[in-house]
C-alpha positions as CSV (number, residue, x, y, z in Angstrom):
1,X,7.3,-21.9,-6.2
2,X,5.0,-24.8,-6.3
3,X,1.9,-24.0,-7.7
4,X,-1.6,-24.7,-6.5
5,X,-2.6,-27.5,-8.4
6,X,-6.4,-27.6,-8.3
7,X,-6.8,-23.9,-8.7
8,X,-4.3,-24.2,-11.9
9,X,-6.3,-27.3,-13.2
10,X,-9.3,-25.9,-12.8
11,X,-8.3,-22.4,-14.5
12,X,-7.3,-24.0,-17.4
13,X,-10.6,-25.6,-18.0
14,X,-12.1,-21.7,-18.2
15,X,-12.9,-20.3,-20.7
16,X,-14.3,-17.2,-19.1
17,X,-13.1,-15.3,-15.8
18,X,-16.1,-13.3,-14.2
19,X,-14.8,-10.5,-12.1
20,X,-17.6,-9.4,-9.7
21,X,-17.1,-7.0,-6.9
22,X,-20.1,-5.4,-5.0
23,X,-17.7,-4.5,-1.9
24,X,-16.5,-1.0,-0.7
25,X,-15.1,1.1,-3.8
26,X,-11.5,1.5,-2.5
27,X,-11.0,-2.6,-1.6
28,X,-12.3,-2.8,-5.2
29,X,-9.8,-0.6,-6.8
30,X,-6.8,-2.3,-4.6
31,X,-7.5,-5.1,-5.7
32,X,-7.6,-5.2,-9.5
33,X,-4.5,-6.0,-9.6
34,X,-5.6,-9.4,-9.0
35,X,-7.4,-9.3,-12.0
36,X,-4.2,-8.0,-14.0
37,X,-1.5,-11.1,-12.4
38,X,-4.9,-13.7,-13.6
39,X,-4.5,-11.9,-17.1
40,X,-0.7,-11.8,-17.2
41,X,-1.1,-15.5,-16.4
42,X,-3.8,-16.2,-19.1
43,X,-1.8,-14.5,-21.9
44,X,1.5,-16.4,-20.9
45,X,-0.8,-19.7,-21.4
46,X,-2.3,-18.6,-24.5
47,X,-5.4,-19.2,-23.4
48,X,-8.2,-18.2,-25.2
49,X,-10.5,-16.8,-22.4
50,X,-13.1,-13.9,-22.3
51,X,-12.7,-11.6,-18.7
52,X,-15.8,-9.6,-18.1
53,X,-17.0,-7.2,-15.4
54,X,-20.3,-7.3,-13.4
55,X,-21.1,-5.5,-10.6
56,X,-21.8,-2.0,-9.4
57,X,-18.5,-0.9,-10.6
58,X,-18.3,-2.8,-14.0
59,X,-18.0,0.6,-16.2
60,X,-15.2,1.6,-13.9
61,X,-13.0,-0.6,-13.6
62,X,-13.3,-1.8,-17.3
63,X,-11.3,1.6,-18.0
64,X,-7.8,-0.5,-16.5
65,X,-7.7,-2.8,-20.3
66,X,-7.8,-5.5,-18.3
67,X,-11.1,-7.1,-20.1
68,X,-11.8,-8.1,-22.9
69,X,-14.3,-6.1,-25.3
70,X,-17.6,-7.4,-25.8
71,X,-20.4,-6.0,-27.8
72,X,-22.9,-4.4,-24.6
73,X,-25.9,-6.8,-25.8
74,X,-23.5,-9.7,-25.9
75,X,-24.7,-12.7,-23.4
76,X,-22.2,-14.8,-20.7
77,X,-21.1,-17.7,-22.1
78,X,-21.8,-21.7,-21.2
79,X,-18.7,-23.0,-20.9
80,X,-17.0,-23.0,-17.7
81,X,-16.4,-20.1,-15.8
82,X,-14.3,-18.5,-12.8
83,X,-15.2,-15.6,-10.8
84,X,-13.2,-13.5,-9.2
85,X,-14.1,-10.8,-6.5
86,X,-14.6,-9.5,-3.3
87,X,-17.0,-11.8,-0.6
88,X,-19.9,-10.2,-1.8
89,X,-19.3,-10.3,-5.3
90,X,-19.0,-14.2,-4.9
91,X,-21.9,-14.9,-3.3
92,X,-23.4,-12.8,-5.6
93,X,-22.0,-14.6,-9.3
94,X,-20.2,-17.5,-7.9
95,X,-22.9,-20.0,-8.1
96,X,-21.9,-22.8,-10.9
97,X,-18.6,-20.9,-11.2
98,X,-15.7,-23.6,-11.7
99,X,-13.6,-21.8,-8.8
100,X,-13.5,-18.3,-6.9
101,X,-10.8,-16.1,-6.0
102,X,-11.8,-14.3,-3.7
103,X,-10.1,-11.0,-2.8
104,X,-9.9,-10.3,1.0
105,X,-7.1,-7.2,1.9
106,X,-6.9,-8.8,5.3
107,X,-5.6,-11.9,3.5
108,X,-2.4,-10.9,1.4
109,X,0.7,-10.8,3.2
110,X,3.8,-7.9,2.7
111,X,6.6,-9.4,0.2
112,X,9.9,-9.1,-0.2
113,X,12.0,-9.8,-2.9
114,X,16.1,-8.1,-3.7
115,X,16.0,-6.4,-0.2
116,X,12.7,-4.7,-1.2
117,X,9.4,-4.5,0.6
118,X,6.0,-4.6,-1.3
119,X,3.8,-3.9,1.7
120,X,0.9,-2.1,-0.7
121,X,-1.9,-4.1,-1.3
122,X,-1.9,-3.3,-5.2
123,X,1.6,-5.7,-4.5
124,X,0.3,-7.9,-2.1
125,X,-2.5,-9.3,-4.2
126,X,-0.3,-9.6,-7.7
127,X,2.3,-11.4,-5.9
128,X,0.2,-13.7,-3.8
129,X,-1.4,-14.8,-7.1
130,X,1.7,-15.2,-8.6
131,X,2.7,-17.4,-5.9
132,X,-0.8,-19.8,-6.0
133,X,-0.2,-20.2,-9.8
134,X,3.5,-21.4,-9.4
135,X,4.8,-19.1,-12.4
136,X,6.5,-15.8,-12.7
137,X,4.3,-13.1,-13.6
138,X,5.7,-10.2,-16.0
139,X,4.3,-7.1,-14.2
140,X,6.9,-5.3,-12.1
141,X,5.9,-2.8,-9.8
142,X,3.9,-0.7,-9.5
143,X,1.0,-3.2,-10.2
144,X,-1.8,-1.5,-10.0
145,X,-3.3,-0.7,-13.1
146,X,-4.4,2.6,-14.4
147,X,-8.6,3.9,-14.7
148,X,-7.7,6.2,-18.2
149,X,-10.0,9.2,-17.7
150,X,-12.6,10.3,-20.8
151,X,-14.0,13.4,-21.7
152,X,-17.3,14.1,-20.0
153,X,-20.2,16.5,-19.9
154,X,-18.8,17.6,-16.5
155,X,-15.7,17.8,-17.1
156,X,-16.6,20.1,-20.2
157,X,-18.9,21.8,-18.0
158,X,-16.1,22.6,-15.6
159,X,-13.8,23.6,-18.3
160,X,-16.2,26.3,-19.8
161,X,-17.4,27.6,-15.9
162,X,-13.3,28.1,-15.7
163,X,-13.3,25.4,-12.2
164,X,-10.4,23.5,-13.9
165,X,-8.5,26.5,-15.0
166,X,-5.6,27.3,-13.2
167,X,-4.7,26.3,-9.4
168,X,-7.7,23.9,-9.1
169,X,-7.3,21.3,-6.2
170,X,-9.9,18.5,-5.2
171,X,-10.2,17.7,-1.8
172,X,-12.2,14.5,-0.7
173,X,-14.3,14.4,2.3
174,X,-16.6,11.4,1.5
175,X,-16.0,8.3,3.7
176,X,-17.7,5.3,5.0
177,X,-16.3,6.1,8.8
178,X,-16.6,10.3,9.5
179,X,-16.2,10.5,12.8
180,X,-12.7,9.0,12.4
181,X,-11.6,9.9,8.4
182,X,-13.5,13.4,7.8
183,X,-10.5,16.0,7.3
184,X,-13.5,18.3,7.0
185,X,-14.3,21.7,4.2
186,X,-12.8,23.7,6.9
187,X,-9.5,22.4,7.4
188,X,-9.1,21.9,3.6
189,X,-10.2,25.6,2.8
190,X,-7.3,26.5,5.6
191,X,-5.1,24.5,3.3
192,X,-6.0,26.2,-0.1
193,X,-5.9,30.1,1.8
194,X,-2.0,29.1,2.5
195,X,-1.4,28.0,-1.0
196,X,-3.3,30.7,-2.3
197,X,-1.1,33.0,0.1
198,X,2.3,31.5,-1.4
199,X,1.7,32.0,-4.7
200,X,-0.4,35.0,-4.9
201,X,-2.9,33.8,-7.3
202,X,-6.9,32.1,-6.8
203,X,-7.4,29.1,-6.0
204,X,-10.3,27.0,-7.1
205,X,-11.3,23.9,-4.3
206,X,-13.9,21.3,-5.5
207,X,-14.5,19.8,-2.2
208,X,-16.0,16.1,-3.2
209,X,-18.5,14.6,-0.7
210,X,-20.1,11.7,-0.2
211,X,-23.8,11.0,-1.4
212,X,-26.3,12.1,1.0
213,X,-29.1,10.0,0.2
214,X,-30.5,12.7,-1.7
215,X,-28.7,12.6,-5.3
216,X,-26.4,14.9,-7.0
217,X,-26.0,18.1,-5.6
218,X,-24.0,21.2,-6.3
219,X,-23.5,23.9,-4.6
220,X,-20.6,27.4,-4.7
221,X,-19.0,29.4,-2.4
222,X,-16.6,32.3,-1.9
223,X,-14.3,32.8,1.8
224,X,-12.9,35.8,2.5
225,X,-9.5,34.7,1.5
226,X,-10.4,34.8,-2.5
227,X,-10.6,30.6,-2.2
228,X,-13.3,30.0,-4.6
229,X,-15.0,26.5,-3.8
230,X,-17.5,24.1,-5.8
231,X,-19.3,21.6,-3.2
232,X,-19.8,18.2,-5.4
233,X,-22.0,15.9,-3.6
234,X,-23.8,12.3,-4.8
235,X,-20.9,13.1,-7.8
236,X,-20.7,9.0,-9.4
237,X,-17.2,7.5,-9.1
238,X,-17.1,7.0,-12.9
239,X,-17.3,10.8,-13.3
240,X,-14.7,11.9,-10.9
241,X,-12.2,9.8,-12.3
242,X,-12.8,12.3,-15.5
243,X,-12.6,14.8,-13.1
244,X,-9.2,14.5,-11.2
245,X,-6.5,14.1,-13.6
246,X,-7.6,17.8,-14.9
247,X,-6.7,19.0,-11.5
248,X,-3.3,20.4,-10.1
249,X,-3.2,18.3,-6.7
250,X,-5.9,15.9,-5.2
251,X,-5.5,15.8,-1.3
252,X,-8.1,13.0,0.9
253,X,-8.5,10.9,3.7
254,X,-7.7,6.8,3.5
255,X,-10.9,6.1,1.4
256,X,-11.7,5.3,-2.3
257,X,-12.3,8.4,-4.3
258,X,-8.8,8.9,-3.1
259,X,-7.5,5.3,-4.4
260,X,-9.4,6.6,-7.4
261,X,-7.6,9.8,-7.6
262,X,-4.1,8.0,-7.7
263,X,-5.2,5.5,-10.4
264,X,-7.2,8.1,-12.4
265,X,-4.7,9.2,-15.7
266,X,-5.2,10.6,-18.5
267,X,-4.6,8.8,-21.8
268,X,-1.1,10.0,-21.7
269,X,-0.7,9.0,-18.1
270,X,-0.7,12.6,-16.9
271,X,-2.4,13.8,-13.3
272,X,-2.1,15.4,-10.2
273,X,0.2,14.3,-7.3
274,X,-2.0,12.6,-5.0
275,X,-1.9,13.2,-1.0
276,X,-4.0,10.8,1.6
277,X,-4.0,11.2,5.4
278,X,-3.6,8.3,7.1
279,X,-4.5,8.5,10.8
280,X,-5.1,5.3,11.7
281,X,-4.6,2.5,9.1
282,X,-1.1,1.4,7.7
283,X,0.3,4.1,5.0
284,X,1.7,1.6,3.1
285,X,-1.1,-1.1,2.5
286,X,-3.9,1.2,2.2
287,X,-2.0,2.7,-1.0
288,X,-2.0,2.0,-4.7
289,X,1.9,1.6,-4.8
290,X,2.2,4.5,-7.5
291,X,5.1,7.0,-6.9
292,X,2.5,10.0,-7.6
293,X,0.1,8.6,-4.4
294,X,1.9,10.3,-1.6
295,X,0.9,9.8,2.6
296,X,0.9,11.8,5.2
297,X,1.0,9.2,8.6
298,X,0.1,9.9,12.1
299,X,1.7,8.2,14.5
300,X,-1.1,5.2,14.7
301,X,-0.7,5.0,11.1
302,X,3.2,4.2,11.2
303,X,3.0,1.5,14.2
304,X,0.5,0.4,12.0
305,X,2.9,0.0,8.9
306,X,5.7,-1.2,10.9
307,X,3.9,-4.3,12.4
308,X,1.8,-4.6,9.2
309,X,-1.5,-4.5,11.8
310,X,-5.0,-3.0,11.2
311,X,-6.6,-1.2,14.4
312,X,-9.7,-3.1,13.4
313,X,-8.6,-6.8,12.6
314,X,-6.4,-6.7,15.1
315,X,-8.8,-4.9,17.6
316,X,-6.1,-2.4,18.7
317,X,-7.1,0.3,20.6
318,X,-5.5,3.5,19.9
319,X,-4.0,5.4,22.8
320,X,-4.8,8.5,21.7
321,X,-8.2,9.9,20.3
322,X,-7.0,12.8,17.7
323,X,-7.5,11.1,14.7
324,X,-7.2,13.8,11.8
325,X,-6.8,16.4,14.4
326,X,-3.2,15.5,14.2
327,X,-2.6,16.7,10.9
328,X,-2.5,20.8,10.6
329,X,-3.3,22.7,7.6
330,X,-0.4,24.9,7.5
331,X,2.1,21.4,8.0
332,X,-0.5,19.4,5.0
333,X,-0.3,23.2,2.8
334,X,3.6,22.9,3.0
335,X,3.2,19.5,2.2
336,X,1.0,20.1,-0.7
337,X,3.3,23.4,-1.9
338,X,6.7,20.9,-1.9
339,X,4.2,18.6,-4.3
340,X,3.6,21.3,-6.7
341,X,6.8,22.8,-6.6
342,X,8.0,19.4,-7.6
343,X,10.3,18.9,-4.7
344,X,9.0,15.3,-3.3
C-alpha cells in the first residue's frame, strides 16, 4: 500500500496531534478509532508526540488511553501541530495546524480482508488510515477503543437508593431525530413487564432522555406491573458512561448514548450486552464493532447494510413509514431475555 506522502511528511514534522470534535456525540465516539490507528502509527515511529483533547467531549473521550497525560494547567505547545476531528472541530482548532484529518462517516469505505467484511465504521476509519499512512497498523478488530467507567456521585447515589441492584436495565430514548428514532417509555416499559414476567422478580428501568433545555431532571415512577422506573433527563454523557456498565442490559435506538453504552466498561472490561434498533440506517456501520453491541434491523435497515447506503446521503426514500413501529416489545423482550440468558 503506498502511502500518502504529504500527509506522512507532514506528520512526522508534529510534534503534537490535536484531536478536536464539536460534532454529534455518536460520530464522535465512532470515530476514535482514528485517533487509536494515528497512535498505533506514532508509537511504531517512535515519535515523540503529545495527543491532546479539546472540545465539548475532551473529558470523555480521554477515558479510551489514547492521550497522552498532561498536567490540567499545562499550555499547547509551539511546535507544529496536527488536528484531527470532525468538520466542526477543524474549523474550530485547525487554523495554523500543519494538516487535518478530518473524520467524515460518509467518507470511509467497507473493507475486506481474509474473506472478512469490516463494514463498522469503528473499522472503516482504522483501516482507511492505515491505508493513507502506507504501513500496517497492529490493532485487530474490534478497533474501537474502550471509555473505562469511574466511580461517581451518581452512581454511588444509585447504588445506595438500590436502582442498580438487581435486574436494572437502561433504556435510551434521547435522539437528535424523534419523530423517526424514539422507541418511546411506553414501549420500553412493555419490554421490562415481559422480562419482569419471565423471571418473576422486579425490575428496575432507568429510562435516559435527552436534555430538555431545562437541565438535569429526575423524576420516579411505579406501573401496575411492579416495573419500577427512574426518568434521567439533561443526565451529561460523562456520567452515564459511569452509569451503564453497572447495569444488566442497555437497550436504544441508533444514537450516541447507545454508542456510549457499548464502549462504556468497567476497568475490568465488564458490562451489559448492548441492544440498538436500527430502523432505518445500516446495522452494521452505525455500530462500534464490539461482539457485546448487538442490532435489531428492520427491513430498511438491512437494504441499507447490504448496499452499504444511507437513506439520507443517498436521498432514498423509504417505502414504508413504520419506522420503530416495526419492532414489538414482546419480539425486542425475547430478544433481550436470549441476551441475558446468555444464548446470543
Amino acid at each position: 500500500m503506498p502511502a500518502a506522502t504529504e500527509l506522512v511528511d507532514r506528520l512526522n514534522t508534529c510534534d503534537e496531534i490535536e484531536v478536536s470534535f464539536h460534532g454529534k456525540l455518536g460520530d464522535t465516539l465512532l470515530a476514535l478509532a482514528t485517533v487509536r490507528a494515528l497512535s498505533d502509527w506514532l508509537a511504531l515511529r517512535t515519535l515523540s508526540t503529545t495527543i491532546r483533547a479539546t472540545g465539548p467531549y475532551a473529558h470523555l473521550i480521554s477515558r479510551s488511553g489514547l492521550f497522552t497525560h498532561t498536567p490540567p494547567d499545562a499550555r499547547p505547545g509551539i511546535g507544529r501541530r496536527a488536528v484531527i476531528g470532525d468538520r466542526e472541530g477543524i474549523e474550530a482548532s485547525g487554523a495554523g495546524a500543519e494538516v487535518s484529518l478530518v473524520c467524515d462517516p460518509a467518507a470511509p469505505p467497507c473493507w475486506s480482508s481474509d474473506d472478512r467484511a469490516h463494514p463498522d465504521l469503528p473499522a472503516r476509519y482504522y483501516l482507511a488510515l492505515e491505508r493513507r499512512l502506507g504501513i500496517r497498523l497492529p490493532a485487530t478488530t474490534p478497533f474501537a477503543p474502550l471509555l473505562v467507567s469511574q466511580r461517581s456521585r451518581l452512581v454511588e447515589e444509585l447504588h445506595t437508593t438500590g436502582w442498580l441492584e438487581g435486574m436494572t436495565i437502561a433504556a435510551i430514548t434521547a435522539t437528535s431525530w424523534p419523530e423517526l428514532k424514539d422507541y418511546t417509555p411506553r414501549r420500553y416499559i412493555q419490554i421490562a413487564s415481559h422480562i419482569a414476567d419471565a423471571y418473576q422478580t422486579q425490575v428496575r428501568l432507568l429510562v435516559i432522555g435527552g436534555d430538555p433545555g431545562t437541565g438535569t431532571h429526575i423524576s420516579t415512577q411505579t406501573t401496575r406491573s411492579g416495573v419500577e422506573i427512574l426518568y434521567l433527563d439533561g443526565i451529561p454523557a460523562i456520567d452515564l458512561a459511569d452509569v451503564f456498565p453497572h447495569c444488566r442490559l442497555v437497550i436504544g435506538n441508533d444514537t450516541g448514548l447507545t454508542h456510549l453504552a457499548a464502549l462504556s466498561r468497567t476497568p475490568n472490561g465488564s458490562g451489559p450486552p448492548v441492544v440498538g434498533l436500527y430502523a432505518r440506517h445500516s446495522h452494521s456501520k452505525w455500530r462500534t464493532g464490539l461482539p457485546h453491541h448487538h442490532a435489531v434491523a428492520a427491513a430498511l435497515s438491512e437494504r441499507m447494510h447490504q448496499g452499504d447506503l444511507c437513506p439520507v446521503r443517498d436521498a432514498i426514500t423509504p417505502d414504508t413509514d413504520i419506522h420503530m413501529d416495526a419492532f414489538t416489545p414482546a419480539a425486542l423482550a425475547q430478544v433481550c431475555l436470549d441476551l441475558l440468558n446468555g444464548v446470543r
